[in-house]
N, C-alpha and C positions, 0 to 999 in steps of 0.2 A: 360726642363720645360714642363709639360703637357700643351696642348689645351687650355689656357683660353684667357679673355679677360685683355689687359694691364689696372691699375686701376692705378691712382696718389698717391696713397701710397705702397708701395714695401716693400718687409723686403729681406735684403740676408744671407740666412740661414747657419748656421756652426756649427759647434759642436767638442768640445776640446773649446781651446783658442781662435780660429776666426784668428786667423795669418794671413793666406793666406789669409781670405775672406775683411781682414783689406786693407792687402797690394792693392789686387783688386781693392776697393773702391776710396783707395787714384789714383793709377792711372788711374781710371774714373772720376775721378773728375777732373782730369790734360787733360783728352782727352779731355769732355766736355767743358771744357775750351776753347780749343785750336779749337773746332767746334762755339765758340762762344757763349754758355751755360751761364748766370749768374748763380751761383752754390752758395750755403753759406751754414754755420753751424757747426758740428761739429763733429770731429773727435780725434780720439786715436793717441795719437802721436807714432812713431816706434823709437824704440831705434835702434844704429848702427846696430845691427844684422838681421834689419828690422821683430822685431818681437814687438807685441803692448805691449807698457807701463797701463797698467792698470789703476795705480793713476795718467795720465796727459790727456786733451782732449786740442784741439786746435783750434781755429777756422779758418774758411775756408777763412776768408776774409781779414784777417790780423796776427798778430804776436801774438794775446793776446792766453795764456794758460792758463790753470784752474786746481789745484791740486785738485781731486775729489774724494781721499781716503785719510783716515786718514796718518800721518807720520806711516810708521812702518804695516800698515794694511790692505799690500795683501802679503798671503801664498800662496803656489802652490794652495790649494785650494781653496781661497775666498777671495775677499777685502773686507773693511768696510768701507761702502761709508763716506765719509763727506758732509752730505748734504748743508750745510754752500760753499761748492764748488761748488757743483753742480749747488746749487741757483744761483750760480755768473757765474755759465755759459751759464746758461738760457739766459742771455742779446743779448747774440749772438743771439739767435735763434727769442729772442723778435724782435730786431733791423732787422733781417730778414723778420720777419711778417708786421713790417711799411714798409717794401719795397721790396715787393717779389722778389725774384730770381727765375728764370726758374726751378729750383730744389734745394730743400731743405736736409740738408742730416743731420741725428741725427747720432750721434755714434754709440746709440744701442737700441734695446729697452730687457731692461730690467728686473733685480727684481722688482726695484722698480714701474715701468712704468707697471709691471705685479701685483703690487700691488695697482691700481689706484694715484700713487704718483707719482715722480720723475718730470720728462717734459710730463708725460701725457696729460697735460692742453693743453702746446706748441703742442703735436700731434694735436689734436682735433684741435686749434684753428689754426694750418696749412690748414688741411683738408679742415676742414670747409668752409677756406677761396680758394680753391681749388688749393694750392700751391701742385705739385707734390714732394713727402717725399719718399725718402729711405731710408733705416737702418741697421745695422747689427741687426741678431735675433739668437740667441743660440736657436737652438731646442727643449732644454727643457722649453721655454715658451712659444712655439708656441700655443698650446692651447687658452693662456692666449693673445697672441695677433690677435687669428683668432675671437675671442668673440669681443675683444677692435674696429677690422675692420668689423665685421658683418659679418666674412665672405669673406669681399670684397676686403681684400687685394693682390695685386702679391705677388707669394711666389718663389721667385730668385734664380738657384744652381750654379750660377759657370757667367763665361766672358760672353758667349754669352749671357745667360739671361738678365744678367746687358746692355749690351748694346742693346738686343734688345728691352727692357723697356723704356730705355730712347732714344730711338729714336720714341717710341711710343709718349711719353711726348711731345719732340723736334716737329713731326707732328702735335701734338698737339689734 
């Protein structure tokens, strides 16, 4: 990670499918845990072969799951989101913002969320509220979320990044 300053919103950037950068997440947020972290939100769930299921997210705080593409409607190259999912797993993130957690984690920020839609709103009104956010980011929207951060986002590549971020947070 080059030289900058740790900022409460984070993206961990990947490019392909985000596998690894998934699997990571998940067991930061198990470390975190385990340092004492309230953590919430939501994540990609991993099929046996621990590689990310696409159409499921999960939340961080309980057992509830969210189908977030259509039946039938990820190819190797694209899903089609069901927004009607999505909406409904917004609550997790809502229900996070009535009661913040040390660290807030979205799945990803996305097409949509690159298209001022998606949990956009939820980003912002994290932020805002100075809840510390990380994310997975696919590289081809980095643009679109250095504009969304001002700029001011950390831009995360790998273990140590992640955990030096959130020990920036943890300090406080």
């Amino acid at each position: 990670m080059k030289e900058q300053t740790m900022t409460p919103i984070a993206a961990l950037i990947y490019r392909g499918e985000g596998n690894d950068e998934l699997r990571l997440l998940w067991q930061a947020v198990e470390n975190w845990r385990r340092q004492g972290l309230r953590v919430a939100g939501l994540l990609n769930k991993l099929d046996a072969n621990g590689n990310k299921m696409r159409d499921r997210t999960a939340s961080l705080t309980d057992s509830r799951e969210y189908a977030i593409m259509y039946d039938g409607g990820c190819s190797d190259d694209a899903c089609l989101l069901d927004p009607h999912g999505l909406a409904a797993s917004s609550e997790v993130i809502r229900e996070a913002l009535a009661s913040p957690p040390d660290i807030l984690v979205f799945n990803k920020f996305g097409h949509t969320e690159s298209e001022n839609s998606g949990l956009i709103e939820e980003y912002a009104a994290a932020v805002g509220a100075g809840i510390p956010v990380v994310s997975l980011l696919s590289e081809k929207y980095l643009p679109e979320w250095r504009n969304f951060t001002d700029g001011m986002g950390t831009e995360l590549a790998g273990t140590e990044d992640l955990a030096a971020w959130a020990a920036a947070v943890a300090a406080g």
